[in-house]
N, C-alpha and C positions, 0 to 999 in steps of 0.2 A: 540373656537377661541384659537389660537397657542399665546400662552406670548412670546414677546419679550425677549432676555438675558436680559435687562437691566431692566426689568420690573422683573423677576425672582431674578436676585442681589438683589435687591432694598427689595421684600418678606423675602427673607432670612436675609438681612442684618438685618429686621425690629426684623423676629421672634428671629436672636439668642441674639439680642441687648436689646429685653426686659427682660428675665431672668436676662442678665450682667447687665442692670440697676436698677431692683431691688435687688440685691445681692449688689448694689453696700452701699447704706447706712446702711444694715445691719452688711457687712467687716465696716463699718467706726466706727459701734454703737458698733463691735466687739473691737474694738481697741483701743475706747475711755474707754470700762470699763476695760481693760488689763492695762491701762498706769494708771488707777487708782490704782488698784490691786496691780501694781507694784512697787506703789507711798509711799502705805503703808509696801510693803514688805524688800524692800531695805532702806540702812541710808546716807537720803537726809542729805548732807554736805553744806552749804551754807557761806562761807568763808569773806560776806560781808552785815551787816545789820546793819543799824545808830538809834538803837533804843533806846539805852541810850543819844547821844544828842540830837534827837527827845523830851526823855520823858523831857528832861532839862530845853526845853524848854518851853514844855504845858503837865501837866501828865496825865497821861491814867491808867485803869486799862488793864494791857494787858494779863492777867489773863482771861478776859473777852471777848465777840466781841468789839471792841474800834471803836469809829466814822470817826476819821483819824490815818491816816498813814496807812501802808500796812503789818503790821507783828503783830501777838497776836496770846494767845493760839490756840483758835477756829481755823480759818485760817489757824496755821501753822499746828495742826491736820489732817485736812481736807486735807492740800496739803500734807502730809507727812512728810513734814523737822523733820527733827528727830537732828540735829547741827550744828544750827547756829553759827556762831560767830559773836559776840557781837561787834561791832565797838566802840573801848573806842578813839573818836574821839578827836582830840585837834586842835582845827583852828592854822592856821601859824600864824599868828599875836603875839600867845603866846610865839614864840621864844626870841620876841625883849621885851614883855612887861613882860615876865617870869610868876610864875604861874600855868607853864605846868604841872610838878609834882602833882602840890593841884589838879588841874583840871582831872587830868586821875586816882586818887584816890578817885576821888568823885564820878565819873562815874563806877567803879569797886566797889567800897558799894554799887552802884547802880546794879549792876548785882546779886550781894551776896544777897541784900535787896529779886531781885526778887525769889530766891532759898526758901529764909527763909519764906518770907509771902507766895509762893505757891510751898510748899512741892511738893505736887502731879502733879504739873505741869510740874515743873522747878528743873535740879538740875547742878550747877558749873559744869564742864568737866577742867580736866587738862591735861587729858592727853587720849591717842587711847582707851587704856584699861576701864577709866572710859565712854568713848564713848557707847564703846560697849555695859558695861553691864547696863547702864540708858536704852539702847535700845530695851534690854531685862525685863525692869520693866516696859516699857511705857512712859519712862518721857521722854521731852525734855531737851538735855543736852545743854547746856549754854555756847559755849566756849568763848576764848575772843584772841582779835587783836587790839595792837594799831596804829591808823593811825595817824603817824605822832610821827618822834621820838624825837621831842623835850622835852617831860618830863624825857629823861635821862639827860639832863643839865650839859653833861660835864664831868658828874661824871658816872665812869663804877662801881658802887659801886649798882647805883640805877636801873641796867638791872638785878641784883641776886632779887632785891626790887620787880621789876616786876612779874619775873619770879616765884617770891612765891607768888606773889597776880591772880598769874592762866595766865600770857599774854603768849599767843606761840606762836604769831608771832606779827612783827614790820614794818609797812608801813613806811622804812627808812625817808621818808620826803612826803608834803604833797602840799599846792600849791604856797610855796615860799623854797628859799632856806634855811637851816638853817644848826646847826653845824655839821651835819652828811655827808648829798649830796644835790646835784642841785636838783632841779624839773624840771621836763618838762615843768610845767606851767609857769616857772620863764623865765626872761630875760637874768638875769644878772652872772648866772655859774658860782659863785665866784669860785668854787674846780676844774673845768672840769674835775666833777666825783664825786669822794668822796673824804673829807676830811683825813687827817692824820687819825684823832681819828675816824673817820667812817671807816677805813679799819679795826682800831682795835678791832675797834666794830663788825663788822662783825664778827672776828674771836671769841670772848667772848662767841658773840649768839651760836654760832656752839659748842660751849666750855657748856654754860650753858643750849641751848635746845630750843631756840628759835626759829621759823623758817624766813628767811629773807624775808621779799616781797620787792618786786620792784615795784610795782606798782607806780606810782606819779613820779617814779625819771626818770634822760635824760638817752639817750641811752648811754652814756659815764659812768655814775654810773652804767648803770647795769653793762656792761665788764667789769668795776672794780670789781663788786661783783663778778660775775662769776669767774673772776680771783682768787678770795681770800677763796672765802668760799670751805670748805671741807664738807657740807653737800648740798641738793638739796635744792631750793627757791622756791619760790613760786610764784605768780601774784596775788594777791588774790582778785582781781576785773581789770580787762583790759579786753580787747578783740582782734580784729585783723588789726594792720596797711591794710592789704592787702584791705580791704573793707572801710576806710579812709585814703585815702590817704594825708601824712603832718601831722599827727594829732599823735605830736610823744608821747602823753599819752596812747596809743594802742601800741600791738610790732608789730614791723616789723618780718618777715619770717625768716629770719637771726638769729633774736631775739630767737625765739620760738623754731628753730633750736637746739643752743646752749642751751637752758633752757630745752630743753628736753636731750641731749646726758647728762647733767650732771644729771638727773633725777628728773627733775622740771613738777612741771605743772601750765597751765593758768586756772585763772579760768575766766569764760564769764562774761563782764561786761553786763546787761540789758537796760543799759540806749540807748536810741532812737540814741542821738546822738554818741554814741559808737559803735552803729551797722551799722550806714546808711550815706553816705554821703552826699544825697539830705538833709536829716534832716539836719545833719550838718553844710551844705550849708545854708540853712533857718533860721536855728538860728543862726549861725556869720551874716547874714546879718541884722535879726532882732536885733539883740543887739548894733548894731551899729548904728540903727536908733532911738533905745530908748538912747543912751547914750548921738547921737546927738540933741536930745529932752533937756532932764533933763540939760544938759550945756549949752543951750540957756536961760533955765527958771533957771540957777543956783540952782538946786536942783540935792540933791543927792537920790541914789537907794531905802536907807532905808528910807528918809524923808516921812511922810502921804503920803503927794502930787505926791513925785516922788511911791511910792506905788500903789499908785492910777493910776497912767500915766501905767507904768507896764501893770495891769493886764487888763486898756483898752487896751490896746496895741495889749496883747494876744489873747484876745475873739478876736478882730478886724481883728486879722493875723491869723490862725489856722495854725498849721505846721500837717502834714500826723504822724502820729509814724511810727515808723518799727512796724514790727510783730513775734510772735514768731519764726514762720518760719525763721526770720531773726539773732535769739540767734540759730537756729539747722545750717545754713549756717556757720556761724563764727565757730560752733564746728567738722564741716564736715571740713571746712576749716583746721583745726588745724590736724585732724584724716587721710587728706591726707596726709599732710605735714609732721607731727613726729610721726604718730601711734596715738591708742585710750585709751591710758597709761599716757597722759602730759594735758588732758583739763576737766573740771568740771564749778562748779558752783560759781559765784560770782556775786549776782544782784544787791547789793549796794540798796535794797531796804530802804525805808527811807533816801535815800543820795541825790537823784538824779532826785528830785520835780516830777512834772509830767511828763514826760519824758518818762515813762515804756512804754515798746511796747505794742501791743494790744496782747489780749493772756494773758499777764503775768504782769498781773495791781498790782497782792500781794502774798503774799506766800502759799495762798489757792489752786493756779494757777502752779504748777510746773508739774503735770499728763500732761500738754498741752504739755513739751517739750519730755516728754517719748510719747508723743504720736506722735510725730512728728518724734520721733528717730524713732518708728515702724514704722510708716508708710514708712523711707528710706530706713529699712531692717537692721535697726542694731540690735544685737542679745539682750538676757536678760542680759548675763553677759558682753557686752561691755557697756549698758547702766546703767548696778547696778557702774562700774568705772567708765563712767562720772557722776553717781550722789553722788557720794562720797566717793571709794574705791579707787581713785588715790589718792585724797587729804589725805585720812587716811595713804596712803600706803609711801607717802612723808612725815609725822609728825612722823610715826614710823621709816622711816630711820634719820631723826635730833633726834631722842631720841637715837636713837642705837649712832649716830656718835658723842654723847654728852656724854655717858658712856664711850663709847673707848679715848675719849678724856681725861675725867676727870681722869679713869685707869692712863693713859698715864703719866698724871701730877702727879699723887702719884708714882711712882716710879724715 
């Protein structure tokens, strides 16, 4: 009996489609232990992790596997991260109620503490070079960032304070305004921009070695910054307007533009709702229904009761997370737009509650997004600079441009 063409298609399609099917999960099992491989080969940079006001306020051994939170030795082993930086966090509130100083000095003993009690673990980083060579002993190097520059207080005496206490970069402000710049989160823009003493400040950093993030501030502070600074900035946790739209704590294209021609980079924020608009969508509208809650029943957020209300709330409502897939878009995004030279890593792990995309719940979990860069065809050495040789490569240009500077001033 003669087969039909379409009965003949159909045979072939079957036999060449089962070989491509099963080759298909062993390319994927290939892939998965490549992006491991490479997890450990390369120095994972992670330029945003809230694990000293995490420990502040329930302590952990993070030395050890820890019950919560998302970052410890084990963990950051297993994923790679080879340097973090430390989020020496200071809530806004401390602008008005002062403090700030005590408070990011206590948090940086707190880093030092971790160094001294686990030698073999952990050691301070202040600078590319000791980057490097911790990464040639094994250890995790320690760097540190502080969000939120209200512990300089006015006084440019206490940004040299910093700077010897290990900070290398300055989250210029954080979710209200204070005496530096506006925030995105704020209303009320007292500077539209930066203050007087925040431009100055700008220029000090660039002078002393700091690097500026812009993270947190409005669009108006950063083209002041850009305008001012003579070294490259940073983002050290944001991600991409293009993908939230209105959500002016993300950069716009513009933004990113500008931040890379000066030789900047972004690094990816993780959080759900910095990735995904629907999420985003879902949590402004759930917030506003627990808000309208808690002010009927005169209760506030932190109260037991309004606590309580909360997390029924939560379980009640489920919001979707983004997925990692959705941190390799936002970096594709960036790699169309200024090159693969201006974007990295910034997860704001421990910042940013439960919120983590799926994929990348803790810092054990970073091989997902090398693996995901393979899978779109990005090579080894575009992906060893998004996971940490931009960011290295912009901390070595504010050191070079902090030397020519300082030159500069002796003569």
């Amino acid at each position: 009996m003669r087969m039909s063409l379409t009965k003949i298609f159909i045979v072939l399609t079957v036999a060449f489609a089962a070989p491509a099917l099963a080759q298909q999960p062993q390319q994927d099992s290939a892939l998965r232990a490549k992006a491991q491989k490479l997890a450990q080969q390369f120095i994972i940079v992670d330029t945003h992790i809230d694990v000293p006001y995490r420990l502040r306020m329930k302590w952990e051994d993070i030395s050890q596997r820890t019950k919560d939170g998302e970052f410890d030795f084990v963990r950051a082993k297993q994923g790679g991260l080879k340097a973090p930086f430390m989020s020496i966090y200071i809530p806004a509130s401390y602008e008005k109620t002062g403090g700030a100083k005590a408070l990011a000095d206590t948090l940086i003993d707190m880093v030092e503490k971790f160094a001294r009690d686990w030698p073999k673990q952990f050691a301070v980083a202040r600078s590319v070079e000791d980057v490097t060579r911790q990464f040639r002993k094994g250890v995790i190097s320690l760097c540190m960032g502080m969000e939120n520059g209200s512990p300089i207080e006015h006084d440019m005496a206490n940004l040299q304070h910093f700077y010897d206490r290990g900070i290398r970069y300055i989250t210029l402000a954080h979710a209200l305004d204070n005496h530096i710049s506006d925030s995105s989160y704020d209303t009320t823009h007292v500077w539209k921009g930066l203050s007087f003493f925040g431009r100055r400040l700008i220029t000090e950093m660039n002078r002393v070695g700091i690097m500026v993030d812009v993270s947190h501030i409005t669009d108006a502070a950063f083209y002041e910054v850009m305008n001012v600074s003579k070294a490259p900035v940073i983002a050290s946790h944001s991600s991409c307007r293009f993908f939230t739209p209105g959500f002016e704590r993300n950069m716009s294209d513009e933004m990113i533009t500008m931040l890379a021609k000066q030789g900047g980079v972004i690094q990816i924020n993780f959080g759900s709702s910095f990735l995904s608009k629907e999420y985003r969508e879902r949590e402004d509208e759930g917030q506003k229904e627990v808000m309208t809650y808690l002010r009927s029943k005169n209760l506030k957020p932190e109260d037991t009761e309004g606590e309580a209300y909360i997390e029924r709330y939560r379980k009640g409502h489920p919001i979707t997370f983004a997925d990692v897939s959705d941190v390799a878009n936002h970096i594709d995004h960036v790699v169309k737009l200024v090159g693969v030279d201006h974007v990295g890593l910034g997860s704001d792990f421990d910042g940013v509650g439960d919120s983590l995309p799926t994929g990348l719940k803790d810092v054990s979990q970073y091989p997902n997004i090398i693996y995901e860069l393979l899978k779109r065809g990005y090579s080894e050495k575009d992906i060893q600079k998004i996971c940490g040789g931009n960011l290295l490569r912009v901390w070595s240009e504010v050191e070079s441009t902090a030397k020519e500077l300082q030159a500069q001033n002796q003569h």
